[in-house]
MARBA-3410 file (N, C-alpha, C, O; in Angstrom, 1 decimal):
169
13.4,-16.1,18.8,14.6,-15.7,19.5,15.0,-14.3,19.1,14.4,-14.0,18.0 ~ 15.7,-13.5,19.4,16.1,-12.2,19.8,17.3,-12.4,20.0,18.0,-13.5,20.1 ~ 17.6,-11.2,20.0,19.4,-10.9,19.9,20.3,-10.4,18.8,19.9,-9.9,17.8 ~ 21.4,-10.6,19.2,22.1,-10.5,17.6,22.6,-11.6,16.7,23.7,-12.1,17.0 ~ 22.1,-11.9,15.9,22.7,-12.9,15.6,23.7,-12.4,14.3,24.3,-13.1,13.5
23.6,-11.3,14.4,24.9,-11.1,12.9,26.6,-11.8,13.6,27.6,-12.1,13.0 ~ 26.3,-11.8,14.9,28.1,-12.7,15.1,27.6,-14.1,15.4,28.4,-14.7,16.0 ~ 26.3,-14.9,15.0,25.9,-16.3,16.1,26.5,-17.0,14.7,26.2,-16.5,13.6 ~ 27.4,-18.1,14.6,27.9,-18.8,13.8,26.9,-20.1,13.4,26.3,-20.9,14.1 ~ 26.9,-20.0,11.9,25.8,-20.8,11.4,24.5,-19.7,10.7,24.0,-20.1,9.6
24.2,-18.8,11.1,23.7,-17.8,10.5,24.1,-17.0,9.4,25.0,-16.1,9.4 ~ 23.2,-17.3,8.1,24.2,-16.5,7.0,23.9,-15.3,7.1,22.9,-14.9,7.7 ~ 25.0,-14.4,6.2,24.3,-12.8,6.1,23.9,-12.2,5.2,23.5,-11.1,5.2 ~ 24.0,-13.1,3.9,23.5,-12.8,2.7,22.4,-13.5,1.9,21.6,-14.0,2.6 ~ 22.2,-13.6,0.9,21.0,-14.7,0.6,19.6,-14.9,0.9,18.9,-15.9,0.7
19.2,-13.7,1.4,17.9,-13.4,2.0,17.0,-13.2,1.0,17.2,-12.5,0.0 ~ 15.8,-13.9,1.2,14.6,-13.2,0.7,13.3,-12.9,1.1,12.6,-13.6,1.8 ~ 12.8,-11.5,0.7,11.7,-10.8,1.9,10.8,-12.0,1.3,10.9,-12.6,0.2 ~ 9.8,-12.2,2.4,8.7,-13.2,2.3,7.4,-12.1,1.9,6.8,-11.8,0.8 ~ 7.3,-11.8,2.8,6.3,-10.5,3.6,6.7,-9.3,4.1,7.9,-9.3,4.5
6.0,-8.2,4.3,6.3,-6.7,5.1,5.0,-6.8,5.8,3.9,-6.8,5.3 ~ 5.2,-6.8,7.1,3.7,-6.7,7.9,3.9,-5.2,8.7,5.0,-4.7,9.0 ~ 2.4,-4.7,8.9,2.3,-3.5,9.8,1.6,-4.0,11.2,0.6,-4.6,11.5 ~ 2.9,-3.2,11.9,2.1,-4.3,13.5,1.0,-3.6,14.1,0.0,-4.2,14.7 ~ 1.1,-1.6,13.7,0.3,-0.9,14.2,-1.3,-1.3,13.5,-1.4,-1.6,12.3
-2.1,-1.2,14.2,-3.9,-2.0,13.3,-4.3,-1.0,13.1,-4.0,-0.1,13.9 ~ -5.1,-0.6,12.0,-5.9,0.6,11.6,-6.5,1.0,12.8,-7.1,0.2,13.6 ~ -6.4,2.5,13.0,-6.6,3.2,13.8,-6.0,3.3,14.9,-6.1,4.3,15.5 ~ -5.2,2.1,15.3,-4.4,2.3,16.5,-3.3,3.5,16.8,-2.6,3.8,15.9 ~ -3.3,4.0,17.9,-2.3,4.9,18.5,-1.2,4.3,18.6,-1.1,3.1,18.5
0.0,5.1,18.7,1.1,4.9,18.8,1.5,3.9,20.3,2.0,2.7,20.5 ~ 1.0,4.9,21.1,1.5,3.7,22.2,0.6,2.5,22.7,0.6,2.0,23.9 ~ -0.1,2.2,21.5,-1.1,0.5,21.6,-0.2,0.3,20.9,0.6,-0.1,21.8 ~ 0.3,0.1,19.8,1.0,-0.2,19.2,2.2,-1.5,19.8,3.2,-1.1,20.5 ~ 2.2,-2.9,19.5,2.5,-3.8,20.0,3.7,-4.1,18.8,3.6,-4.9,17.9
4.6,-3.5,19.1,6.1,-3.2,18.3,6.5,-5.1,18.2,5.9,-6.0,18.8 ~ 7.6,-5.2,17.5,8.4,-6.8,17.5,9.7,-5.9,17.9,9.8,-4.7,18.2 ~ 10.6,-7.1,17.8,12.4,-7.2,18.0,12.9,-8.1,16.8,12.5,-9.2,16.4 ~ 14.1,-7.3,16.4,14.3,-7.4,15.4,15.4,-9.1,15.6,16.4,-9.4,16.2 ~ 14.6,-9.7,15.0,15.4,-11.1,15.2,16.6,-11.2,14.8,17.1,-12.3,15.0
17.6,-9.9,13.8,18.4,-10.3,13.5,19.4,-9.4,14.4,20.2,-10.2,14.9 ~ 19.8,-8.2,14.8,20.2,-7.3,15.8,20.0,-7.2,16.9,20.8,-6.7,17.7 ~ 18.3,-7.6,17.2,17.7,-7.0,18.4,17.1,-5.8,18.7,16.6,-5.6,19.8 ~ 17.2,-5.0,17.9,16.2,-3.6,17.9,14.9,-3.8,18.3,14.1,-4.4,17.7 ~ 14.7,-3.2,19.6,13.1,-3.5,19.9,12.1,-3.2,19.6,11.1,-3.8,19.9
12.3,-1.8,18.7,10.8,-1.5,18.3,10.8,-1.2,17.0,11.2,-0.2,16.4 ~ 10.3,-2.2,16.7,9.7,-2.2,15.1,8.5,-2.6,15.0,7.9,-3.5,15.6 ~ 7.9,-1.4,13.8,7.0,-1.4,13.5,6.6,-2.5,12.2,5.7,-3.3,12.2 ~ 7.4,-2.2,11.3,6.9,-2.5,9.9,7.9,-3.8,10.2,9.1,-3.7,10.4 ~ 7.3,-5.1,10.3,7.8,-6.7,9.9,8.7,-6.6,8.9,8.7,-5.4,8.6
9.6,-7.3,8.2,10.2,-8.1,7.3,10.5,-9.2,7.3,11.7,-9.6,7.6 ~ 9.3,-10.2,6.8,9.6,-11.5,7.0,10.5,-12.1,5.8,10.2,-12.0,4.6 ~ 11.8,-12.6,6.3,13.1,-13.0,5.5,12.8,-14.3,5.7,12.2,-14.8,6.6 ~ 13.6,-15.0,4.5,13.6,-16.8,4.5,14.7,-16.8,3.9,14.9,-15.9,3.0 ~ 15.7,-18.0,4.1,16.8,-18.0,3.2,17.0,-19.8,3.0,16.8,-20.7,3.9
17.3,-19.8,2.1,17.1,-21.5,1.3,17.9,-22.4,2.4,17.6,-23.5,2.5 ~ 18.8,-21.9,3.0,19.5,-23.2,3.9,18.8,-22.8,5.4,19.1,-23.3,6.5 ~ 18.0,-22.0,5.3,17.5,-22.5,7.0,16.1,-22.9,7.0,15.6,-23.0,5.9 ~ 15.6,-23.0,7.9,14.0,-24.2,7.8,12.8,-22.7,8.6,11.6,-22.5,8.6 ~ 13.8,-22.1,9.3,13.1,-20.8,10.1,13.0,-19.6,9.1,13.8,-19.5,8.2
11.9,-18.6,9.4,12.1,-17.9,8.7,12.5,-16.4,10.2,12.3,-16.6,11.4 ~ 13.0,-15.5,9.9,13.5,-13.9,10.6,12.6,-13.1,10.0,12.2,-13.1,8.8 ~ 12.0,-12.1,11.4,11.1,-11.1,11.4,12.4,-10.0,11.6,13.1,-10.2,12.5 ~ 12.5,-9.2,11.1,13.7,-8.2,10.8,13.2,-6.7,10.4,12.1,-6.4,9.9 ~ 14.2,-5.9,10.7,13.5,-4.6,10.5,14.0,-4.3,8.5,14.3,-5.0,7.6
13.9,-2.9,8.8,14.5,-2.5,7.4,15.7,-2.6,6.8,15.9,-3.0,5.7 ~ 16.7,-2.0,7.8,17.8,-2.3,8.2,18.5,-3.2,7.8,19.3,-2.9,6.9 ~ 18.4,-4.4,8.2,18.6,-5.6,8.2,18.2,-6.3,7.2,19.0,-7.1,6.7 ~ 16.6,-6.1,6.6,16.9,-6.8,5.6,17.1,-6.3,4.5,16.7,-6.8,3.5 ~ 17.9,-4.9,4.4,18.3,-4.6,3.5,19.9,-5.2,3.4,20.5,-5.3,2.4
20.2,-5.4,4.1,21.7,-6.3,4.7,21.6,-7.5,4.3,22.5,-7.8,3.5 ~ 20.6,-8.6,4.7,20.3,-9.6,4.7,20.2,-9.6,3.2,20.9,-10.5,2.7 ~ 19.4,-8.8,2.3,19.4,-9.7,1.0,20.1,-8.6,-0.1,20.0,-8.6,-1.3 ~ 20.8,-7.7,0.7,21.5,-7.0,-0.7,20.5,-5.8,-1.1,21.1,-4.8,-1.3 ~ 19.8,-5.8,-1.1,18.7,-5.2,-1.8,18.5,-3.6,-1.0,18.2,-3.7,0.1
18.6,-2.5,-1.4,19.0,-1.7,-0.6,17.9,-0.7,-0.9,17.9,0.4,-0.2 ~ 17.0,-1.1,-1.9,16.2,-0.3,-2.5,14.5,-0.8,-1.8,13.8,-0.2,-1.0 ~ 14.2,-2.1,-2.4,13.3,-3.5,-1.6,12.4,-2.5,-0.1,11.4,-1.8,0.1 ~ 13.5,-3.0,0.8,12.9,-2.8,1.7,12.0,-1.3,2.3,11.1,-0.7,3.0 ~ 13.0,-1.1,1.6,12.3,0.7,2.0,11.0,1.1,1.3,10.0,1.6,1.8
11.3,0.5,-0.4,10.2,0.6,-1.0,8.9,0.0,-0.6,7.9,0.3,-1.3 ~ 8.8,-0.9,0.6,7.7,-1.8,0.6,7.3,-1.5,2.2,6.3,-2.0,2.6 ~ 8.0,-0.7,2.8,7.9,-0.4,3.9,7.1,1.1,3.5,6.1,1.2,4.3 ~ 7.3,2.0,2.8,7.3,3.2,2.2,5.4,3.0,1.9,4.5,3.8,2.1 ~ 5.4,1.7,1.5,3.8,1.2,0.6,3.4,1.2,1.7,2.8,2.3,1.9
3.6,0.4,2.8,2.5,0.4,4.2,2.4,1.4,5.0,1.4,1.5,5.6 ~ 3.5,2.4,5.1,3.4,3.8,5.6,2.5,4.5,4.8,1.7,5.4,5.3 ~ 2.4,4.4,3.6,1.2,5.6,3.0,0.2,4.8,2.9,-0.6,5.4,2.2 ~ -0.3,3.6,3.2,-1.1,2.9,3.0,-2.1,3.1,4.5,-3.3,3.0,4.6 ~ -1.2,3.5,5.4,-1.6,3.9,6.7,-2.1,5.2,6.6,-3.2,5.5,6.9
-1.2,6.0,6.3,-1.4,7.3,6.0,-3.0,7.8,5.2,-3.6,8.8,5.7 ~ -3.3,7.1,4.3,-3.9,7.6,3.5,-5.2,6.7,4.0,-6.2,7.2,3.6 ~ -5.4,6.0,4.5,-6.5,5.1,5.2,-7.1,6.4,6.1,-8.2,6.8,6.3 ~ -6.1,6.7,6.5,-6.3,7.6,8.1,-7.4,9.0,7.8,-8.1,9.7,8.6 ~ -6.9,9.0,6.1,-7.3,10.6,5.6,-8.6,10.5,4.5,-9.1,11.4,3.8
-9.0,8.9,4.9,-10.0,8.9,3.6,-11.5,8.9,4.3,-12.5,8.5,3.6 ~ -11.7,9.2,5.2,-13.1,9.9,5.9,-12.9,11.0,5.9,-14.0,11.5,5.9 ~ -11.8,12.2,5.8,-12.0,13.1,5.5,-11.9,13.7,4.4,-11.6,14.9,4.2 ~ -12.2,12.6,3.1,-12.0,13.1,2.0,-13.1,14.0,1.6,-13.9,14.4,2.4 ~ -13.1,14.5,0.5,-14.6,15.3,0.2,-15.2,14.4,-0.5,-14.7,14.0,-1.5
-16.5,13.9,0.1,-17.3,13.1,-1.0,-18.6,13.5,-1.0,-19.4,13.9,-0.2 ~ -18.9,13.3,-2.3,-19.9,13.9,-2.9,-21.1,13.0,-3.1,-20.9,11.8,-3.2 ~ -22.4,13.7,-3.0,-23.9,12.9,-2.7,-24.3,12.5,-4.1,-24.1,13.2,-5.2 ~ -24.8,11.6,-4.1,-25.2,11.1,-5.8,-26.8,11.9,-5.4,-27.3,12.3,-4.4 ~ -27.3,11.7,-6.9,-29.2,12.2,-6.8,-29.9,10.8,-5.6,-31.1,10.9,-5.2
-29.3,10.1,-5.5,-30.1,9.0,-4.6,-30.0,9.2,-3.4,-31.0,8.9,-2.8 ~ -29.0,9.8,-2.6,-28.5,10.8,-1.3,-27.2,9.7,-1.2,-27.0,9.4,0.0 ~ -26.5,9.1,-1.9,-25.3,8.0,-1.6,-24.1,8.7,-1.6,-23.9,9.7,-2.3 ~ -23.1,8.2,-0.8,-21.8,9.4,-0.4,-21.3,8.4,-1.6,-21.9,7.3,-1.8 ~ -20.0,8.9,-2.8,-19.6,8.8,-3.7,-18.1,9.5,-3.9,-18.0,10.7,-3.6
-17.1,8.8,-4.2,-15.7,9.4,-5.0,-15.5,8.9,-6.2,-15.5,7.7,-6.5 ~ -15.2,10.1,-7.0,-14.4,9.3,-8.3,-13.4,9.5,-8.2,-13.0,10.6,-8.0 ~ -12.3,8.1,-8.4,-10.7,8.7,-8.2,-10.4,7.5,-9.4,-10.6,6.3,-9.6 ~ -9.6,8.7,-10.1,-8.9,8.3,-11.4,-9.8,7.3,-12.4,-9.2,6.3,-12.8 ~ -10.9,7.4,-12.8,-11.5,6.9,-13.2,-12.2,5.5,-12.2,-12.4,4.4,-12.8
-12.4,5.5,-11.4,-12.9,4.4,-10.8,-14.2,5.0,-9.7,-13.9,5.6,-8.6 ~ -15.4,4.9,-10.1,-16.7,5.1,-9.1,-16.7,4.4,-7.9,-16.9,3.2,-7.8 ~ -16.5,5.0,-7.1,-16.5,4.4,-5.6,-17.9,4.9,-4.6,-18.2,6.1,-4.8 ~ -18.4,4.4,-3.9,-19.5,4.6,-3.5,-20.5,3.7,-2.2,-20.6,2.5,-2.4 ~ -20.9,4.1,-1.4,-21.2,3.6,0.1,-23.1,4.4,-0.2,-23.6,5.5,-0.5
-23.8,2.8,0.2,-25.2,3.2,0.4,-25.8,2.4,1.6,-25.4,1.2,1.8 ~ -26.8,3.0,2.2,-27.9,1.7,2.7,-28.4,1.2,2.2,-28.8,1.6,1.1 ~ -28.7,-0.2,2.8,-29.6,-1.1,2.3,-30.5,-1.3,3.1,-30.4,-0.9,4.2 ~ -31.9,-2.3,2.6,-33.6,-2.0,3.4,-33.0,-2.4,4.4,-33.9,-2.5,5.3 ~ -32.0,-2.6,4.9,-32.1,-3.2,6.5,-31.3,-2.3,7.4,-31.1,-2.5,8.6
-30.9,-1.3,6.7,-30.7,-0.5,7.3,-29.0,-0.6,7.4,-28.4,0.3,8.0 ~ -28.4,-1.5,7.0,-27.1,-1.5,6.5,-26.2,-0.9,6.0,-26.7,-0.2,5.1 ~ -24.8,-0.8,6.0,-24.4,0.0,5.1,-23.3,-0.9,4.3,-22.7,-1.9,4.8 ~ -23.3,-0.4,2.9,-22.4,-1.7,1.9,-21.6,-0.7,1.2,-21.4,0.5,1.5 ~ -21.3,-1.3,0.3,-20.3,-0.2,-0.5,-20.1,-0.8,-1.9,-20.3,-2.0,-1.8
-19.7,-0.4,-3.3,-19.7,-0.9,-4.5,-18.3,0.0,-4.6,-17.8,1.0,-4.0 ~ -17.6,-1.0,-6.0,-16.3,-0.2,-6.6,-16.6,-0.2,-8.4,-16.5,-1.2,-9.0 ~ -16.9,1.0,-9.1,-17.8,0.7,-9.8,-19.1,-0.3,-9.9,-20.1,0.0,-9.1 ~ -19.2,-1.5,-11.0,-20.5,-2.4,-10.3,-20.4,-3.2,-9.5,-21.4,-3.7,-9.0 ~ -19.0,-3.4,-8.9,-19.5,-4.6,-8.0,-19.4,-4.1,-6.8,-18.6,-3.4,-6.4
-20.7,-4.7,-6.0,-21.1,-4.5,-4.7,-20.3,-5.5,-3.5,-19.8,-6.6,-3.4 ~ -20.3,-4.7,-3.0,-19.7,-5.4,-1.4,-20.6,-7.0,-0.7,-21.8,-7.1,-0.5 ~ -19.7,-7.7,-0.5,-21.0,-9.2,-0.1,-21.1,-8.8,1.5,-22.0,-9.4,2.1 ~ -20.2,-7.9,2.2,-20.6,-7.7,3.4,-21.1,-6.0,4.1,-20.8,-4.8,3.7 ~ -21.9,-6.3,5.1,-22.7,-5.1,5.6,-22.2,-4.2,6.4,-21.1,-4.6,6.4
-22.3,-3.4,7.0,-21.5,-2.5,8.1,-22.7,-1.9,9.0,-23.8,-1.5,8.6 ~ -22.2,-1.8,10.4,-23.3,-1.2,11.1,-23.4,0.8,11.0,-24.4,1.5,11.3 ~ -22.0,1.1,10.4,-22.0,2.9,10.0,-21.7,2.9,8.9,-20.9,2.1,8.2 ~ -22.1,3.7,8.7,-21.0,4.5,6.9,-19.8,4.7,7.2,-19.1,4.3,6.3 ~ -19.1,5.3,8.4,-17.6,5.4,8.0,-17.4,4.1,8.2,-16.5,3.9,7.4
-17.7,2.7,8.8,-17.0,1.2,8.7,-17.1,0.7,7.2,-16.2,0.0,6.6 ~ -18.3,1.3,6.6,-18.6,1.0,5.3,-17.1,1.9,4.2,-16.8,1.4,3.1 ~ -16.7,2.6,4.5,-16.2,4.0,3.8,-14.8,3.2,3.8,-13.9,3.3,3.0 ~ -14.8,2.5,4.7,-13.1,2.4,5.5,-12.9,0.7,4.9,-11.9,0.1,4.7 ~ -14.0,0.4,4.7,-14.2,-1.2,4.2,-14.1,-1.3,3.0,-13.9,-2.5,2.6
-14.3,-0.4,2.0,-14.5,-0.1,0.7,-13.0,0.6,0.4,-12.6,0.6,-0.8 ~ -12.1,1.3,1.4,-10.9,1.8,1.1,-10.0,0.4,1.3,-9.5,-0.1,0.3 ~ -9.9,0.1,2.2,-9.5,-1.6,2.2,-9.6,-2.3,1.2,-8.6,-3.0,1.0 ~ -10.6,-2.5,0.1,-10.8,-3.0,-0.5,-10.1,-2.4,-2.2,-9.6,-3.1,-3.0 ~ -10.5,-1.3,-2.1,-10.3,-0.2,-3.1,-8.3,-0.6,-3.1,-7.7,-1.1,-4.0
-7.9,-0.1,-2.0,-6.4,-0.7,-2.3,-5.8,-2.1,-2.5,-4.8,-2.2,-3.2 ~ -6.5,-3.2,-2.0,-6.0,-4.1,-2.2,-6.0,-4.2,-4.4,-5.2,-4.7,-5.2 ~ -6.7,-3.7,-4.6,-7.1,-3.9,-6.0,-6.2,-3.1,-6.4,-5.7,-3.3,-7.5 ~ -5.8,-2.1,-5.8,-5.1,-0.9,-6.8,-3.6,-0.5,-6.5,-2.9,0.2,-7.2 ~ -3.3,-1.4,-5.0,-1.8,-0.9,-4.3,-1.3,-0.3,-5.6,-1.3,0.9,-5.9
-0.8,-1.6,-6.8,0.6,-1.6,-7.7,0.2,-0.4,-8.9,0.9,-0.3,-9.9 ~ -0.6,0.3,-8.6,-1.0,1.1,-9.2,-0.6,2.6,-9.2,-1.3,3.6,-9.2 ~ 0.9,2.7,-9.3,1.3,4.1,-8.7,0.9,5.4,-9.3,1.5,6.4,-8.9 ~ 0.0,5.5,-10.3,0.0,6.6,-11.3,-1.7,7.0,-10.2,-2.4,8.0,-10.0 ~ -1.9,6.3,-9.9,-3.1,6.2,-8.8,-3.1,6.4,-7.4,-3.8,7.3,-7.0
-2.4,5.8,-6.6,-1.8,6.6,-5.6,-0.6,7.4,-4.9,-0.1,7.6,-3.8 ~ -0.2,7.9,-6.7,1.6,8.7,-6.4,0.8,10.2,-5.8,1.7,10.9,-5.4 ~ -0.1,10.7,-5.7,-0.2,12.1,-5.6,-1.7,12.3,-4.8,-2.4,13.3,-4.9 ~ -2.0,10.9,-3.7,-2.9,11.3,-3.0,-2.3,11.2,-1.7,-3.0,11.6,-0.7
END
């Protein structure tokens, strides 16, 4: 449902808690592919960044913008900060094929960032995989940049909370 519900009676306005922050736009998508939500608590139509809110007395959970659930749970700092993570999480996805990476003696494209060996090679079948330090990738890619972009995916999931790591890339 849509609309506003900050006047629908029965709906609280405080007591919120973020569940989730989803990004609607998919890696690499353009702006106008981009299949925006509505904000279930005001009705703003285009949002990007989710805030999935739950609050102990309803059984539904609200997909909400920032706005809102900074309203929703008090928290005025929260939502921006986690909204802030998926924008440079986007951002920095976008810019990591154009990083400068360097050829090991075996001819393998390679980054060291902040102490961590990062690294994309083929394998006899002509695949491309990727390692983070020693551990290798269990899945294959048909290019190096899917391999490059699959290994950054991966590389952040491990490292998001890590801000001394990516405060200055």
């Amino acid at each position: 449902m849509s609309g506003n519900r900050w006047d629908q009676p029965g709906v609280p306005h405080k007591g919120w808690h973020c569940v989730d922050v989803v990004d609607l736009r998919a890696d690499g998508e353009s702006a106008d592919e981009t299949d925006y939500a509505t904000c279930q608590m005001c009705g703003n139509e285009k949002i990007r960044y989710v805030h999935i809110m739950e609050h102990p007395d309803l059984d539904e959970n609200f997909d909400v913008g920032c706005v809102c659930a900074e309203k929703m749970s008090g928290d005025y700092e929260g939502p921006k900060r986690r909204e802030a993570k998926l924008r440079n999480r986007a951002a920095r996805r976008t810019r990591w094929l154009q990083r400068k990476w360097r050829v090991s003696a075996k001819g393998n494209s390679f980054l060291n960032v902040d102490g961590h060996n990062l690294g994309v090679h083929m394998n006899k079948f002509k695949r491309w995989g990727y390692r983070i330090g020693s551990r290798f990738s269990t899945k294959t890619y048909a290019t190096k940049d899917e391999a490059k972009l699959a290994l950054f995916d991966d590389f952040w999931a491990a490292t998001q909370d890590d801000d001394r790591l990516w405060s200055t890339d």
